[in-house]
C-alpha positions as CSV (number, residue, x, y, z in Angstrom):
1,X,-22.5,2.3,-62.9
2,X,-21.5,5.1,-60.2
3,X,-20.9,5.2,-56.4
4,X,-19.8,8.1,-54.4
5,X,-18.2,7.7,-51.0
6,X,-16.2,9.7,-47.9
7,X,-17.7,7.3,-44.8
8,X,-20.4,5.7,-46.0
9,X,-20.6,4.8,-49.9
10,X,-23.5,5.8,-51.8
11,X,-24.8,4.2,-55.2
12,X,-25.8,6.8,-57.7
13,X,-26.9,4.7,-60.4
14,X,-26.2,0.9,-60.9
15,X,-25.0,-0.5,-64.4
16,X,-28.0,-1.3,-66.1
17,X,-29.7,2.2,-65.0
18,X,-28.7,3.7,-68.3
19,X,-28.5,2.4,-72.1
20,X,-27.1,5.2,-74.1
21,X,-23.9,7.9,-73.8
22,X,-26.6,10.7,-73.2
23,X,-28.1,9.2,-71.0
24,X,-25.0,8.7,-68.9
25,X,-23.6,11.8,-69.6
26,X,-26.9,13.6,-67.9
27,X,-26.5,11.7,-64.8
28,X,-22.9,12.8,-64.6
29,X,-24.3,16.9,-65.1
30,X,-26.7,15.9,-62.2
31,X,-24.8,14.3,-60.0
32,X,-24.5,16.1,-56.7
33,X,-20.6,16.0,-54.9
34,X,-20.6,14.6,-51.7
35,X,-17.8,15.6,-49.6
36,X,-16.4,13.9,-46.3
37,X,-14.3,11.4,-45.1
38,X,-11.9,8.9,-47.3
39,X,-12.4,5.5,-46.4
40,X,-11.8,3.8,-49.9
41,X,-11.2,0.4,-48.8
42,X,-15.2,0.3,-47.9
43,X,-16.1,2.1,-51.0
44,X,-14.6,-1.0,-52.3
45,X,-16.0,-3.4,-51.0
46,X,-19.5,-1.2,-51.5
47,X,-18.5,-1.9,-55.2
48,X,-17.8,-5.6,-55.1
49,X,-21.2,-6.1,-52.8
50,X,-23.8,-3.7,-54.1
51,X,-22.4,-2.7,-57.9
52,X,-21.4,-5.7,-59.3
53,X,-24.0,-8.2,-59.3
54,X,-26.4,-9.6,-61.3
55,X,-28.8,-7.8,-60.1
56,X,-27.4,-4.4,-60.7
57,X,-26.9,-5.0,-64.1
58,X,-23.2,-6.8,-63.9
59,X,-23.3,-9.6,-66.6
60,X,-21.4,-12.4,-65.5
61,X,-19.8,-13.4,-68.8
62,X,-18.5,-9.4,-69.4
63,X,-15.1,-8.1,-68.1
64,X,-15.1,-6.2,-64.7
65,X,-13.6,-3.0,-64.4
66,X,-13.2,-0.4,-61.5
67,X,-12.0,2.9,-61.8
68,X,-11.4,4.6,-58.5
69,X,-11.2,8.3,-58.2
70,X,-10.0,9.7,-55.1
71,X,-8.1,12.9,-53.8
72,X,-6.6,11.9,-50.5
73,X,-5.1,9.4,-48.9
74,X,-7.6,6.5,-47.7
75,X,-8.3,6.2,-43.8
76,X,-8.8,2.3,-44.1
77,X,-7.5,-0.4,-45.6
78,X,-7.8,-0.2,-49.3
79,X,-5.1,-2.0,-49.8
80,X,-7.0,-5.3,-48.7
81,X,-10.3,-4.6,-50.2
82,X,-8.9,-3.9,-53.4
83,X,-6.9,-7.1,-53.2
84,X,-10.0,-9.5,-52.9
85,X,-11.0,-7.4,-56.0
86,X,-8.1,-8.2,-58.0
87,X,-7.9,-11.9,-56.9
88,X,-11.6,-12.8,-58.4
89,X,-10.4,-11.1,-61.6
90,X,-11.5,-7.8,-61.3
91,X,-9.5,-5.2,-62.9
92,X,-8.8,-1.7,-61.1
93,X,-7.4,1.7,-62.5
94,X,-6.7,4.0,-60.0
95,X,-6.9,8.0,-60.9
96,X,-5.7,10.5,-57.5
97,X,-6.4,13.9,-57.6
98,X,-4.6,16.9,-55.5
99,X,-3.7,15.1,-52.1
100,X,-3.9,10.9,-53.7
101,X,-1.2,9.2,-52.3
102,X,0.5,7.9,-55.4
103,X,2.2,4.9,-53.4
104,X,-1.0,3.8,-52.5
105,X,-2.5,4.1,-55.6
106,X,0.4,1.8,-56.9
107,X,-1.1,-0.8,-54.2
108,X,-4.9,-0.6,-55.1
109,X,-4.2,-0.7,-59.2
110,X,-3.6,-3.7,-61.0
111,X,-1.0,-4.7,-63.0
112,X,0.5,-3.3,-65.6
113,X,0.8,0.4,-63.2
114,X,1.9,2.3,-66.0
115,X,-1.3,1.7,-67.8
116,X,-3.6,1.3,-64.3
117,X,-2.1,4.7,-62.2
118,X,-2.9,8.2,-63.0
119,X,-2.1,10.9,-60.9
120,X,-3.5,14.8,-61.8
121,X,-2.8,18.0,-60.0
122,X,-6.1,19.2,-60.2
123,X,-9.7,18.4,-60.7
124,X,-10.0,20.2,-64.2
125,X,-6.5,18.2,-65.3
126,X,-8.7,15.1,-65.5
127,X,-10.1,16.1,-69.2
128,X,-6.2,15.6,-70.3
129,X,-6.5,11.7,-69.1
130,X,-10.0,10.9,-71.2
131,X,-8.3,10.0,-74.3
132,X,-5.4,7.9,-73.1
133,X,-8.0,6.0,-70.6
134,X,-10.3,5.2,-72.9
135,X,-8.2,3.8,-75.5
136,X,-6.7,1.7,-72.6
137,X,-9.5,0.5,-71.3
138,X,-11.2,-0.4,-74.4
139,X,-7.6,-2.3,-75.3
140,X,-7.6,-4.0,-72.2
141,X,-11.4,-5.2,-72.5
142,X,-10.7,-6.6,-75.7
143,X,-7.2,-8.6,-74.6
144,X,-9.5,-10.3,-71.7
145,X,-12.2,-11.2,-74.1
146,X,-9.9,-12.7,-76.6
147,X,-8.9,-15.3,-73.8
148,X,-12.0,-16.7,-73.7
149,X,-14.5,-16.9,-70.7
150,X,-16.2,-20.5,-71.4
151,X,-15.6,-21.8,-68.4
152,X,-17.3,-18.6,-66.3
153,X,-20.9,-19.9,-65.3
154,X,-23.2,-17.8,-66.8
155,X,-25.6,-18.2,-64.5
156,X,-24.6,-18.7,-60.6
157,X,-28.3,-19.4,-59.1
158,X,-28.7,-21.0,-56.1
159,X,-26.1,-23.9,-57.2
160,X,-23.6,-21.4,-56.5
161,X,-25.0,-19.2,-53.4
162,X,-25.5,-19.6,-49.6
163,X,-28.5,-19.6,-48.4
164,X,-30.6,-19.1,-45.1
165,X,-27.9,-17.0,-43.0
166,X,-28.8,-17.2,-39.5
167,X,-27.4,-14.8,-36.7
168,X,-27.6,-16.2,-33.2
169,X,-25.8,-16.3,-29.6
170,X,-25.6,-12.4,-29.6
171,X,-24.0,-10.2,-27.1
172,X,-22.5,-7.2,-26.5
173,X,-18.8,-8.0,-28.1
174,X,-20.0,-11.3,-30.2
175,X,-22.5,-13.2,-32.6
176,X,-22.5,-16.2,-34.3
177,X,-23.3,-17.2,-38.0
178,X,-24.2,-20.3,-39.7
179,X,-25.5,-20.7,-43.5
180,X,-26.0,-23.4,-45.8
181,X,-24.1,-24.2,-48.4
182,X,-24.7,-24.0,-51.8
183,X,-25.2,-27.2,-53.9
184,X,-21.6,-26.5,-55.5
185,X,-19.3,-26.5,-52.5
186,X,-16.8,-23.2,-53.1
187,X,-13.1,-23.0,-52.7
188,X,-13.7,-20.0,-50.1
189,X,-15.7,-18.4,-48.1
190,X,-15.1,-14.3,-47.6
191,X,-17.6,-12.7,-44.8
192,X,-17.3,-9.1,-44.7
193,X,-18.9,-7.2,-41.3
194,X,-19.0,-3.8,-40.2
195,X,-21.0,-1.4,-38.5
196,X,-24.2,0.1,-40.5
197,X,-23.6,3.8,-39.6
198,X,-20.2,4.0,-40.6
199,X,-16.8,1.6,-39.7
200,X,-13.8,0.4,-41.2
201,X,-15.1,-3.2,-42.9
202,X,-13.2,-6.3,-41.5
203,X,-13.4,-9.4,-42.7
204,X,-12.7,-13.2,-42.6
205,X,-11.7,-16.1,-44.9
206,X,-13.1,-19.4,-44.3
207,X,-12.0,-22.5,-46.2
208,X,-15.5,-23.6,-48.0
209,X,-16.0,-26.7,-46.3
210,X,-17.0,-24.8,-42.9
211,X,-20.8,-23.0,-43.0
212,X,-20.4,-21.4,-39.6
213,X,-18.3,-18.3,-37.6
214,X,-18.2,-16.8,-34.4
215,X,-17.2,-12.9,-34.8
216,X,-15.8,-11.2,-31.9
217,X,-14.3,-8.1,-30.4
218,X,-17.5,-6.5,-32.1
219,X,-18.7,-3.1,-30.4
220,X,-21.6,-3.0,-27.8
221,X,-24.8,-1.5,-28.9
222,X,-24.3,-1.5,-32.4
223,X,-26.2,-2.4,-35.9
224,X,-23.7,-4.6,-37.9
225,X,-24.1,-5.1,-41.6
226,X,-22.8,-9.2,-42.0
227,X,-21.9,-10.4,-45.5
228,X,-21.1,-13.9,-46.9
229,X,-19.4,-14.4,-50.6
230,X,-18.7,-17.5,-52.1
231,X,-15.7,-17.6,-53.8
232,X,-15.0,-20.2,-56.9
233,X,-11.6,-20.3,-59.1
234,X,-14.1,-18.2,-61.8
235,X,-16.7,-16.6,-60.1
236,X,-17.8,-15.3,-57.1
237,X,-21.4,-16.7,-56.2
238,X,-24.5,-14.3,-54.7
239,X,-24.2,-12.9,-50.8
240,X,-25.7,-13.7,-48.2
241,X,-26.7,-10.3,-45.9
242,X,-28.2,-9.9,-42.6
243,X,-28.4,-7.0,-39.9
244,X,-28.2,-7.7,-36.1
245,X,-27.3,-5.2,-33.1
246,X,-25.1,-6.3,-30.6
247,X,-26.4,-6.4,-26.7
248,X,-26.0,-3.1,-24.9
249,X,-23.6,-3.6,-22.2
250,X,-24.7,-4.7,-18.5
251,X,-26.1,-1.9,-16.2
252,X,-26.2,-1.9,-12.4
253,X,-29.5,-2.0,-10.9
254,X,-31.4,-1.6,-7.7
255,X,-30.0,1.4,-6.7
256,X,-30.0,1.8,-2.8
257,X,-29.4,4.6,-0.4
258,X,-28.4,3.8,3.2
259,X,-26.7,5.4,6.0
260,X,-28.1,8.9,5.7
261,X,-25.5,12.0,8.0
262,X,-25.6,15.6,7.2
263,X,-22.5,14.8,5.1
264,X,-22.7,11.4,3.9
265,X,-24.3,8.6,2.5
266,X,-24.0,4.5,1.4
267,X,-24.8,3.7,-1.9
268,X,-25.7,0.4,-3.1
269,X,-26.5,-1.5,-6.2
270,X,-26.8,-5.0,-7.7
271,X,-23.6,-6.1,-10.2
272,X,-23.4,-5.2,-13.8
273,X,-22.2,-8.5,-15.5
274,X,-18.6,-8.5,-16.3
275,X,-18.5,-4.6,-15.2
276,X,-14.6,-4.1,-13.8
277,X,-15.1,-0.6,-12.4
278,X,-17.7,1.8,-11.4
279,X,-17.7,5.4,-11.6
280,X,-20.0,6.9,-9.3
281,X,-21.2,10.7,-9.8
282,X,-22.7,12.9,-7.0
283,X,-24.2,16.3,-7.3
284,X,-26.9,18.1,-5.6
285,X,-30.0,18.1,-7.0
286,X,-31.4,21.8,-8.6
287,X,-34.3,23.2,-6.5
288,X,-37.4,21.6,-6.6
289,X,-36.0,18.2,-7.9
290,X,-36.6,14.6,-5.8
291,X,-33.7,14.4,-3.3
């Protein structure tokens, strides 16, 4: 599987899109750069949410890999995102390119570094890495597999996954969620929440006994994206997703003029809800428009 990212991450073809190297190997020759911003902590978290899930082809009982490529220096948090990664047993190698920071590439990899980091100076150095990578990661899938997985579920179903999110009590800074819980109770709870057109993800851990959140400090007049993972010692169960807007914020209304001189006038209005300020602009009106 593939996804491309600078602001907003972008699937290009989930894992079970392709069956053979060909295959693959065409979709790479296709594949259209897209250039932009670097925020690589949402680009992972695009990864854990989006690529791998049943549903996009991750088998549960296979090893999870994630190879980040990047060539600058991330304008979020990686760092954190790639963290939940790691803790639900997700392995990370971590290639930079030109302008990577090789300190945060340190952070984002997982352990062992010196078989995880890669650093070239240039985009056409990458061909020198292919044969040392692969032989790595095929070693490494093969050490995991050896440990056995038996006590992965290999299905999670709905004894493992949150159902019927509901978003209510919205307005302009806040919202509040509730779910139920799956028939398994999970160790954690991880809700992930950020604006759809573009935002640095934040998120929250909830101990799994509690099926309920208030976010706040949220943005006025925005579309939020709202995610809720289960999170077991093994596994992590299906997501919950829902898309809300927060409230515009209060306006004035009932807009008066009063007290009419050749140099003056009163203005009036009724409150705007938890307004602190106004600013009032005057300027006179081009020719032919209403006074």
């Amino acid at each position: 599987g593939l996804s491309q990212y600078s602001s907003d991450p972008r699937t290009e073809w989930d894992l079970s899109a392709y069956s053979t190297r060909d295959q693959v190997l065409e979709a790479v020759r296709n594949l259209r750069y897209k250039g932009g911003n670097t925020f690589t902590g949402l680009a992972l978290t695009h990864v854990l949410e989006q690529n791998l899930k049943p549903d996009a082809g991750a088998r549960l009982e296979a090893e999870k890999l994630v190879i980040l490529l990047t060539d600058g220096k991330s304008q979020d948090d990686a760092n954190l995102a790639a963290q939940t990664l790691k803790n639900l047993g997700i392995e990370i190698f971590a290639i930079g390119v030109k302008n990577a920071d090789e300190a945060e590439l340190k952070q984002v990899a997982s352990e062992p570094l010196e078989l995880t980091v890669y650093n070239v100076l240039d985009f056409p150095l990458l061909s020198s890495l292919v044969g040392k990578l692969t032989r790595v990661l095929c070693t490494r899938i093969k050490e995991k597999s050896n440990k056995g997985s038996a006590d992965i579920p290999v299905n999670t179903g709905p004894q493992l996954s949150p159902t019927d999110l509901k978003i209510s009590a919205v307005t302009s800074k806040s919202m509040h969620l509730t779910w139920s819980p799956p028939l398994r109770p999970p160790k954690k709870y991880r809700i992930v929440y950020y604006p759809t057109k573009g935002g640095i993800p934040k998120e929250v851990i909830l101990d799994g006994a509690v099926s309920s959140l208030r976010l706040s400090n949220l943005t006025s007049h925005t579309e939020y994206l709202v995610s809720v993972f289960p999170i077991y010692d093994t596994v992590v169960g299906d997501g919950l997703r829902g898309v809300t807007s927060t409230l515009p914020l209060s306006s004035p209304r009932s807009l008066r003029v009063s007290e009419r001189s050749h140099n003056s006038i009163r203005l009036s209005w009724k409150a705007a809800q938890g307004a602190t300020q106004y600013l009032v602009l005057c300027s006179a009106a081009p020719d032919g428009a209403e006074d």
